[in-house]
C-alpha positions in Angstrom: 209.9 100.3 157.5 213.5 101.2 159.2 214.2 97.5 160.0 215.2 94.4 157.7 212.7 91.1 158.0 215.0 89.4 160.4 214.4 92.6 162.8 217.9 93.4 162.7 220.1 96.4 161.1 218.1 99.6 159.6 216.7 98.5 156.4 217.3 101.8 154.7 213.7 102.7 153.7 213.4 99.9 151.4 210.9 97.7 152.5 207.2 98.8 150.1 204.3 97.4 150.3 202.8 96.6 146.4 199.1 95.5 145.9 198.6 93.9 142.8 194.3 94.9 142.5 193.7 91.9 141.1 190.6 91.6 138.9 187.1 90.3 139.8 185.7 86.8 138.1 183.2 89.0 137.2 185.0 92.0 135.4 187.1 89.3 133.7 184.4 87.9 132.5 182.5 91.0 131.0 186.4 91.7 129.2 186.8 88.5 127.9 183.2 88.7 126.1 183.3 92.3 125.0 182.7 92.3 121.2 182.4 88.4 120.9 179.4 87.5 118.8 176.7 85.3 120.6 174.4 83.2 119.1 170.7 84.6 120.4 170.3 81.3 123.2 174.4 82.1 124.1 173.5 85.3 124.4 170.8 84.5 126.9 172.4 81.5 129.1 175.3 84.3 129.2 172.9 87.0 130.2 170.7 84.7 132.9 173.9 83.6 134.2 175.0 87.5 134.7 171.6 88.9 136.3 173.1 90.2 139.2 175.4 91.9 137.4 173.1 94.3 135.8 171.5 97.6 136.5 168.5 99.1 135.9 169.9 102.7 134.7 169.1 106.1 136.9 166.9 108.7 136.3 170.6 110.7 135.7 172.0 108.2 133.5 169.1 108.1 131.8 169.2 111.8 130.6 172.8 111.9 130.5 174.0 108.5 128.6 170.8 109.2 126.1 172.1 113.0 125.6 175.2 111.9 125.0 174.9 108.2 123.0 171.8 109.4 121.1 170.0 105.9 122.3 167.9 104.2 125.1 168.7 102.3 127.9 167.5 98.8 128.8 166.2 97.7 132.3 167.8 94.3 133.5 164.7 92.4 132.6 164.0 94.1 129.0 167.6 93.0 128.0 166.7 89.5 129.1 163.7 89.1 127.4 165.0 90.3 124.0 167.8 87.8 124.5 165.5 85.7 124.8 162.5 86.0 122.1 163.5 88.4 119.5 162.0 87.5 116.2 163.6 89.9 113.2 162.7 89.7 109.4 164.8 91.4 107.0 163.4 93.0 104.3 166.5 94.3 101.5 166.3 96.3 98.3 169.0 97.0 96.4 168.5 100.2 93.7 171.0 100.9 90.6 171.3 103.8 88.7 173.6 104.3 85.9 174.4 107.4 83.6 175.2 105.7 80.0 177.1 109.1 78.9 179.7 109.5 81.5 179.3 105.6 83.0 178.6 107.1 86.1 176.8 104.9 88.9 175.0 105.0 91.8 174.3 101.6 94.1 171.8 102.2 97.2 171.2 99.1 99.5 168.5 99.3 102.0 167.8 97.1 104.8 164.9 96.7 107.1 164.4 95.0 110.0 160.7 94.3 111.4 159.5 92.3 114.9 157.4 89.6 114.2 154.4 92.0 114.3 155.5 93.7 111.6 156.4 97.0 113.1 160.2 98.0 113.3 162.7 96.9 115.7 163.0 98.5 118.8 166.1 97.6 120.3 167.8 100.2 123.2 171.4 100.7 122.4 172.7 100.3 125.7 172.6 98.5 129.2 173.9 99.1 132.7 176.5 97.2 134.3 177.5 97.1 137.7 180.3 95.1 138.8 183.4 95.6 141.0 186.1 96.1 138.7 188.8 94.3 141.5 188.8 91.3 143.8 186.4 92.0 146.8 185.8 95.8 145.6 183.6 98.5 145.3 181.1 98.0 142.4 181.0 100.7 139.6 178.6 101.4 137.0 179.4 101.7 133.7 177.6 101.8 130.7 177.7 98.9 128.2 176.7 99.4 124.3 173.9 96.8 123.2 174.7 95.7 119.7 172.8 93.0 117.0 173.2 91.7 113.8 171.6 89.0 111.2 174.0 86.7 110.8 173.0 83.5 108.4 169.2 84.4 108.7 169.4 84.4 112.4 170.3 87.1 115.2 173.6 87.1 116.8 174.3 89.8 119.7 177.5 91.3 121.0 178.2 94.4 123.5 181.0 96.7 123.6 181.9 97.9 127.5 182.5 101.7 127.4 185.7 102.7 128.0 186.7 99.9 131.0 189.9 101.7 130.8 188.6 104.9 132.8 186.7 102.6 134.8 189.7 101.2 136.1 191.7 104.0 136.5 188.6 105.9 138.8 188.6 102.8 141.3 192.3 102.9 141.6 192.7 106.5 142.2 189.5 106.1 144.7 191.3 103.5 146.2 194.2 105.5 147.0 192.5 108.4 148.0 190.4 106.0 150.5 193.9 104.8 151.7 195.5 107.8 152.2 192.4 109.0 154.0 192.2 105.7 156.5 195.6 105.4 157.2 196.3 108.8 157.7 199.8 107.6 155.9 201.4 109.0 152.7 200.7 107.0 149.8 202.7 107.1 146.3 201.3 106.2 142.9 204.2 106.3 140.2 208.1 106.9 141.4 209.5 105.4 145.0 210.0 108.1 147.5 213.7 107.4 147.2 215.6 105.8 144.3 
């Protein structure tokens, strides 16, 4: 800290030690696919191929994420199988209504969406994900909205990660607290100590 690399003259409190957190494969790969539509067998290869990176959600997350995201939560192997075997039919109506007096009009489309059994589709609006965020890291959970759409006659899926941007943010400032902890050293997020 007081000497240069060579181990000579005092170094003047320059020398810093900067750690990158460099990103996981697997968080990179969760980014890089957040709102891209799947085909329904993309969407299943992708999830197979993910397994371990889902969660089955806590009795806590349960009653919190449905509280607050008005929707339920899929296991690991629920979200697999509906990749997997979904079967929708649309039904659409279309209703017009139009005042010949003042021209006034009203257009109402309606679409519904029915399993192969003919009941509605159930489909839970949301998944858990557990991944570390950083290279070698702690695993976080973080809840993942469950999205689907017909597309063309067929079903196409895509998820949107919840806010990966607090996510982030939480493991680094853990990170730092865990550091400061261990080392028993000060530790600086932001400014140098000296400029």
């Amino acid at each position: 800290y007081h000497r240069n690399a060579s181990g000579g003259d005092a170094d003047n409190c320059e020398h810093r030690i900067h750690y990158e957190f460099p990103l996981s494969d697997e968080w990179n790969l969760w980014i890089k696919n957040d709102g891209e539509i799947m085909s329904q067998s993309d969407f299943a290869i992708f999830l197979e191929d993910r397994i371990p990176d889902l969660a089955s959600p806590t009795e806590g997350e349960i009653a919190a994420y449905e509280r607050d995201f008005g929707s339920t939560i899929a296991t690991p192997s629920l979200l697999v199988n509906l990749s997997r075997k979904m079967h929708v039919n649309v039904a659409s109506q279309v209703k017009t209504e139009t005042k010949l007096q003042s021209g006034e009009g009203q257009i109402q489309w309606e679409e519904t969406h029915t399993g192969a059994d003919g009941q509605p589709v159930k489909i839970p609006g949301m998944f858990i994900l557990s991944v570390a965020p950083f290279f070698m890291g702690e695993k976080v959970r973080i809840p993942v909205r469950l999205r689907y759409r017909m597309m063309n006659q067929k079903v196409v899926w895509f998820y949107n990660i919840y806010r990966p941007d607090l996510a982030i943010t939480q493991q680094v400032e853990s990170d730092l607290s865990t550091l400061r902890s261990q080392t028993e050293l000060p530790a600086y997020a932001g400014m140098p100590e000296i400029s």
